[in-house]
SEKOLMI-830301 format. One line per 3 residues: number of its first residue (from 1); their letters; for each residue y, x, z of N, C-alpha, C. Coordinates in nm, 2 decimals, decimal comma, padded with zeros to 4 digits. Layout:
NUM> A> Y X Z Y X Z Y X Z  ...
REM end
This chain:
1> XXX> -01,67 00,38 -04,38 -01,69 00,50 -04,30 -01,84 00,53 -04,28  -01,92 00,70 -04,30 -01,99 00,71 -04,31 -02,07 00,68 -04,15  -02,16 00,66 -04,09 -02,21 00,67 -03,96 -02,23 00,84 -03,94
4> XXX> -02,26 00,87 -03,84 -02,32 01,00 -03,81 -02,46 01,00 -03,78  -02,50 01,10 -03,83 -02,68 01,06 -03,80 -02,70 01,16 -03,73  -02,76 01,12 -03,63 -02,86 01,21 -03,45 -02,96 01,19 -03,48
7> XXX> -03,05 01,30 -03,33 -03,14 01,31 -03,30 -03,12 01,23 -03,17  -03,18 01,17 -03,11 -03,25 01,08 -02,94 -03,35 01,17 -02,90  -03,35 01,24 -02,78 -03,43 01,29 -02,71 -03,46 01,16 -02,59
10> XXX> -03,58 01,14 -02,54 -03,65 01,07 -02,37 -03,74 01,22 -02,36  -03,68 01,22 -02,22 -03,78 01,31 -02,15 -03,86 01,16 -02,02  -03,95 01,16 -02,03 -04,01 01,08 -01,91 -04,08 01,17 -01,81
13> XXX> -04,09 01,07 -01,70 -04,17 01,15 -01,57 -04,29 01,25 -01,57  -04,36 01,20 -01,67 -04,42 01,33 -01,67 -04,41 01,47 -01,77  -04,32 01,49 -01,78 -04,28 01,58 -01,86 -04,26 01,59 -02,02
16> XXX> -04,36 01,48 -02,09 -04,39 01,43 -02,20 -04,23 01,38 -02,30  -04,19 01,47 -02,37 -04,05 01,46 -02,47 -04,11 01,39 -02,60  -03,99 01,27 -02,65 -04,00 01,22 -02,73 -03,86 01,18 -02,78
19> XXX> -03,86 01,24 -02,94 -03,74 01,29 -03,00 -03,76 01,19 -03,11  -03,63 01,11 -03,19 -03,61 01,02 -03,29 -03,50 01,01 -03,34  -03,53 01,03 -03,45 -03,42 01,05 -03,60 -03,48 01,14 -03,71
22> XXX> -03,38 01,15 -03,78 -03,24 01,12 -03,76 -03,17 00,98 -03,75  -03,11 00,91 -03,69 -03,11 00,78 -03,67 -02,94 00,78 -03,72  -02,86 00,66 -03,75 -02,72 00,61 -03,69 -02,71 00,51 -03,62
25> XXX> -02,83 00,47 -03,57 -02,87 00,33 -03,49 -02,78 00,37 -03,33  -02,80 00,25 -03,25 -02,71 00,27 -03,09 -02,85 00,26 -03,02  -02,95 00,34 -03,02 -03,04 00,32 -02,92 -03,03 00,38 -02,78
28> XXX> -03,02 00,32 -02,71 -02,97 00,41 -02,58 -03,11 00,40 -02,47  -03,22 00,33 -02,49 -03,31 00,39 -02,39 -03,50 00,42 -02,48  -03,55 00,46 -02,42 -03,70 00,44 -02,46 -03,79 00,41 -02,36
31> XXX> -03,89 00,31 -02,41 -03,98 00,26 -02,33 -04,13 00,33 -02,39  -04,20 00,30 -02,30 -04,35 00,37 -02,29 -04,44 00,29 -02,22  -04,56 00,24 -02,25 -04,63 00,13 -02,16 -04,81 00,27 -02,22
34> XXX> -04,83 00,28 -02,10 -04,96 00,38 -02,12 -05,08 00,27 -02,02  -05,16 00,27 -02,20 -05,27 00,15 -02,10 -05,41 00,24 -02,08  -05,44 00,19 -02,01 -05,62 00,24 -01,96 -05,70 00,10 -01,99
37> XXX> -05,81 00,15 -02,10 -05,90 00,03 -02,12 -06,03 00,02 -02,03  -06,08 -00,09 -02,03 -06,21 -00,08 -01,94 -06,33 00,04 -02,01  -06,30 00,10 -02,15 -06,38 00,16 -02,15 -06,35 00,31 -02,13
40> XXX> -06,28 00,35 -02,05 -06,19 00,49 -02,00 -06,09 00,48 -02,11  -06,08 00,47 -02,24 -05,98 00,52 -02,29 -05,85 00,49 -02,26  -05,76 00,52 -02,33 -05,61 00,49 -02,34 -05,53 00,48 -02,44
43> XXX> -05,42 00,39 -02,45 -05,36 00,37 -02,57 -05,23 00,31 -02,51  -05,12 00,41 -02,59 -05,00 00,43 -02,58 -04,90 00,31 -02,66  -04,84 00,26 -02,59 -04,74 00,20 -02,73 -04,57 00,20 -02,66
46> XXX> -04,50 00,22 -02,74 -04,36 00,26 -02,74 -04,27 00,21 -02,79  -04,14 00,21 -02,79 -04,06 00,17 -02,86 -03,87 00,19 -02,80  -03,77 00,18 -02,88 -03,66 00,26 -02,83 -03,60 00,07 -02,84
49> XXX> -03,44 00,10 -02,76 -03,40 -00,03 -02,78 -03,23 00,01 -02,72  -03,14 -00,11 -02,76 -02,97 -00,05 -02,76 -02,94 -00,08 -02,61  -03,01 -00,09 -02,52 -03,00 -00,13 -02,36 -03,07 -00,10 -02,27
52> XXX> -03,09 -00,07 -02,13 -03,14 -00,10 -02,05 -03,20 -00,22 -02,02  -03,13 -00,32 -02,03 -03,14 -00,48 -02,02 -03,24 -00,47 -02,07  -03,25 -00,45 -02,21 -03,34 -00,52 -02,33 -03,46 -00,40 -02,30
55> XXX> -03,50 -00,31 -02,28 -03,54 -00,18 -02,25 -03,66 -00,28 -02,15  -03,57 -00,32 -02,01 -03,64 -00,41 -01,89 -03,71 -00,51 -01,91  -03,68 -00,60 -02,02 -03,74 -00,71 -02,08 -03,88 -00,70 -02,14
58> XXX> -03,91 -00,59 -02,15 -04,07 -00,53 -02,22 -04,12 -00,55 -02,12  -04,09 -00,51 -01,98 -04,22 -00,55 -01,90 -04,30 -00,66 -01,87  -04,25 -00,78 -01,90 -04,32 -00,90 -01,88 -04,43 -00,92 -01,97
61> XXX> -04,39 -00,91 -02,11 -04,50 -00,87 -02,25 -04,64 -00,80 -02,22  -04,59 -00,67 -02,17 -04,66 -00,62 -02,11 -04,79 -00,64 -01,99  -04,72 -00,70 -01,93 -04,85 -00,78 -01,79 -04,93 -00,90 -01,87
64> XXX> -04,85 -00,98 -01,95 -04,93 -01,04 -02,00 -05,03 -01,01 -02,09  -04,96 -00,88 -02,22 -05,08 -00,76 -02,24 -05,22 -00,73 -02,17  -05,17 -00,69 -02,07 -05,26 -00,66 -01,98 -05,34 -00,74 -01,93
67> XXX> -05,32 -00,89 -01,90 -05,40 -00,99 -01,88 -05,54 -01,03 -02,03  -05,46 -01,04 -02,14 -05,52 -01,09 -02,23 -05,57 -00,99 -02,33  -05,57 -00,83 -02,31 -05,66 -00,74 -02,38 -05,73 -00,67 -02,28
70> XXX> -05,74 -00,71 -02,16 -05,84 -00,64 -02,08 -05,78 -00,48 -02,07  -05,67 -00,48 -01,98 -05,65 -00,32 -01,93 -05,72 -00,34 -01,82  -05,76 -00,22 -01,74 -05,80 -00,21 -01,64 -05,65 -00,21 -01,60
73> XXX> -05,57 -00,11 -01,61 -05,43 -00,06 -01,55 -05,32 00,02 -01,65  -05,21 -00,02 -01,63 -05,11 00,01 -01,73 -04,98 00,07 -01,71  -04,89 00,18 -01,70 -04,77 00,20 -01,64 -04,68 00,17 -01,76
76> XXX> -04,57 00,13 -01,70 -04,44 00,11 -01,80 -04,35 00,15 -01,78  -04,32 00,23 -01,85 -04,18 00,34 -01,81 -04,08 00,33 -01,94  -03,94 00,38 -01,82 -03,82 00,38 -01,90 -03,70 00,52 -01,91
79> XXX> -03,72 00,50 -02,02 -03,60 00,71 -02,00 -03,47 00,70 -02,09  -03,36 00,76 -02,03 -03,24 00,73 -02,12 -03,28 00,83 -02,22  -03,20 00,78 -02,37 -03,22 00,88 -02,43 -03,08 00,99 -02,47
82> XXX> -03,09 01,08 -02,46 -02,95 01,19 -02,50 -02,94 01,24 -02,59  -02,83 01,27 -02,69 -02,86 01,32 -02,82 -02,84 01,45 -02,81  -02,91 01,51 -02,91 -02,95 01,62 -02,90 -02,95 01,72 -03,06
85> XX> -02,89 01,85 -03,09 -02,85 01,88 -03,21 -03,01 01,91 -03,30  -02,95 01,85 -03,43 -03,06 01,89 -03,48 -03,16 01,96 -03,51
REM end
């Protein structure tokens, strides 16, 4: 039997949409970790995952990220994703 292939929409807190597929994967949330470097800039990195649970488990990676490439400050956010017509 064929899968069906979607689109995953995350809308996050700041307004910022981020759409993926066409997939037949079970990804049910997206993560977002927005770093600030000591030299002003910023750099984003992402990723989708089939849980919350597992979604929550990025944050630890993360702080230690943060310890060992020198963020000044970093937020880590989580958004369900909903599927959405092509």
């Amino acid at each position: 039997m064929k899968k069906k292939r979607r689109y995953l929409t995350a809308t996050m807190p700041d307004g910022y949409v981020k759409t993926i597929g066409p997939t037949t994967d079970t990804f049910t949330h997206y993560w977002r970790i927005v770093a600030e470097l000591e030299n002003g800039k910023t750099e984003v990195f992402w990723g989708h995952t089939r849980s919350l649970a597992e979604a929550r488990r990025k944050r630890a990676p993360a702080a230690e990220a943060a310890r060992s490439r020198g963020w000044t400050h970093f937020t880590f956010e989580i958004a369900e994703l909903t599927e959405t017509p092509a």
